[in-house]
C-alpha positions in Angstrom: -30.5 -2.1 -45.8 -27.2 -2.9 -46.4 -26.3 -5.9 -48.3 -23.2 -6.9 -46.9 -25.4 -6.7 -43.6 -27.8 -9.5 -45.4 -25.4 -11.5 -46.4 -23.4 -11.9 -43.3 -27.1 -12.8 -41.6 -27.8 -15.1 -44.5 -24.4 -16.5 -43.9 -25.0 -16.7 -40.0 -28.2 -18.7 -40.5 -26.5 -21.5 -42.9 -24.4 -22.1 -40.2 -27.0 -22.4 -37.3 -28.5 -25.0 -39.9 -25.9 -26.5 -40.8 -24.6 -27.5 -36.8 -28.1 -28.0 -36.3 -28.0 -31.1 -38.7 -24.6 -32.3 -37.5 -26.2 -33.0 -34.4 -28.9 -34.4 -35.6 -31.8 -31.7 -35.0 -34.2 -30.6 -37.1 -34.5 -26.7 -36.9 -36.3 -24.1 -38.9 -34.3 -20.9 -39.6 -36.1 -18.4 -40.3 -34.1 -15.3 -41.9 -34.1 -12.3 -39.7 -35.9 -9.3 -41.5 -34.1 -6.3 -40.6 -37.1 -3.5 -41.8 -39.1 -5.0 -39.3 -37.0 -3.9 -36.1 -37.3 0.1 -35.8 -36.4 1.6 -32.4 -38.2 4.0 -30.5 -37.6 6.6 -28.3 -39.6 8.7 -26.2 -37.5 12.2 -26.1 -39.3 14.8 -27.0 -38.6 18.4 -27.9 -40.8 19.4 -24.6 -38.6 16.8 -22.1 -35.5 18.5 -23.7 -36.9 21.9 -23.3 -37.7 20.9 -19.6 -34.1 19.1 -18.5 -32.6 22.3 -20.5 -34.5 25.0 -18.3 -33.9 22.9 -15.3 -29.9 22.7 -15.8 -30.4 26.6 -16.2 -32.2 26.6 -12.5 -30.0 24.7 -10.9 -26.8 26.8 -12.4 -28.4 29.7 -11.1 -29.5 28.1 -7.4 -25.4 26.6 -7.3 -24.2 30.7 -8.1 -26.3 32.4 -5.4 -25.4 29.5 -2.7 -21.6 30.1 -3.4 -22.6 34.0 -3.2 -23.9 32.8 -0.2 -21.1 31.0 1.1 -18.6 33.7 0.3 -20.9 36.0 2.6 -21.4 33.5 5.6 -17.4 32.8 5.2 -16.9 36.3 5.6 -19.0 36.6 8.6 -17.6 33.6 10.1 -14.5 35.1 10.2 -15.5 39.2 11.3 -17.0 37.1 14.4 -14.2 35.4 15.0 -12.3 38.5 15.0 -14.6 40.2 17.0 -14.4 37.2 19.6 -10.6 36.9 19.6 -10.9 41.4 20.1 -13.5 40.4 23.2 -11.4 37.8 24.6 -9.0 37.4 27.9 -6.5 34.9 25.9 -2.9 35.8 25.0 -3.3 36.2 21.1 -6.2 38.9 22.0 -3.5 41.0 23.7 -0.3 40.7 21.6 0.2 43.6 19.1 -2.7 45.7 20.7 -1.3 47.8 22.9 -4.6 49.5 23.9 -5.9 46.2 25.0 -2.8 46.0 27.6 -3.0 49.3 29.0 -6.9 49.2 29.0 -7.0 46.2 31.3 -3.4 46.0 33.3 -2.1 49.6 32.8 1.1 48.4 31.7 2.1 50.7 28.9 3.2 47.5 25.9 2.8 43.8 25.2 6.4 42.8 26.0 6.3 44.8 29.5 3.5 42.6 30.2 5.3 39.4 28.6 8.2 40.3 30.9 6.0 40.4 33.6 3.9 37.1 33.5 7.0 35.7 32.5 8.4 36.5 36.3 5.2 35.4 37.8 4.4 32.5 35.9 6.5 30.0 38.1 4.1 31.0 41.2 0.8 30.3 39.0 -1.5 27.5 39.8 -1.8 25.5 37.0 -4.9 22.4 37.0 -7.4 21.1 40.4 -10.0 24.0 39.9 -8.4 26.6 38.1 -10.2 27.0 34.8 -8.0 29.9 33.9 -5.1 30.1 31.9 -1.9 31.2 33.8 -2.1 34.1 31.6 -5.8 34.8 32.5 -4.8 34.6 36.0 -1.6 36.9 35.9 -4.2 39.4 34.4 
């Protein structure tokens, strides 16, 4: 052990004694004994070897659910594309002018912008009408 360790505890306990008999109080000091105290852990090469392998599992299980995310995000959005194609609403029909002639025979978007926008005014809009007016100028 060091000594400058032992000397500072020999030190230490000349002091405790020496306040001790200021006030008056008989104590026994008994030197500490430093290659007594040993500390002990209970890692092991196998609990190592375990938390290791299970770092490496749960790497792997964190790689294949982004993986995973990446293909649901991706599917998420075809179906949302696919929805928007399959629906009645305004942003389904601007820029596809197959869509417009399909369903109103007008030949483009902006003859059938012009359009709504002439018959807008004499839409019902609210009470019952679930539609949009542009649904119902369809």
């Amino acid at each position: 052990m060091d000594t400058s360790v032992e000397s500072g505890v020999a030190e230490t306990d000349k002091q405790n004694y020496e306040i001790g008999s200021t006030l008056g109080v008989e104590a026994a000091v008994e030197p500490l004994n430093f290659s007594s105290i040993a500390i002990e852990t209970d890692i092991t090469f196998g609990l190592v070897e375990k938390s290791f392998d299970d770092m490496i599992k749960l790497q792997k299980e964190n790689e294949e659910l982004k993986k995973e995310n990446i293909a649901l995000k991706k599917t998420v959005s075809e179906l949302q594309s696919a929805l928007l194609e399959c629906s009645m609403k305004e942003e389904s029909f601007k820029d596809n002018d197959k869509k417009v002639v399909f369903y109103t025979g007008l030949s483009t978007w902006s003859l059938l912008m012009t359009l709504f926008m002439y018959v807008k005014p004499y839409l019902s809009v609210g009470g019952n009408s679930t539609l949009s007016p542009f649904q119902q100028s369809l």
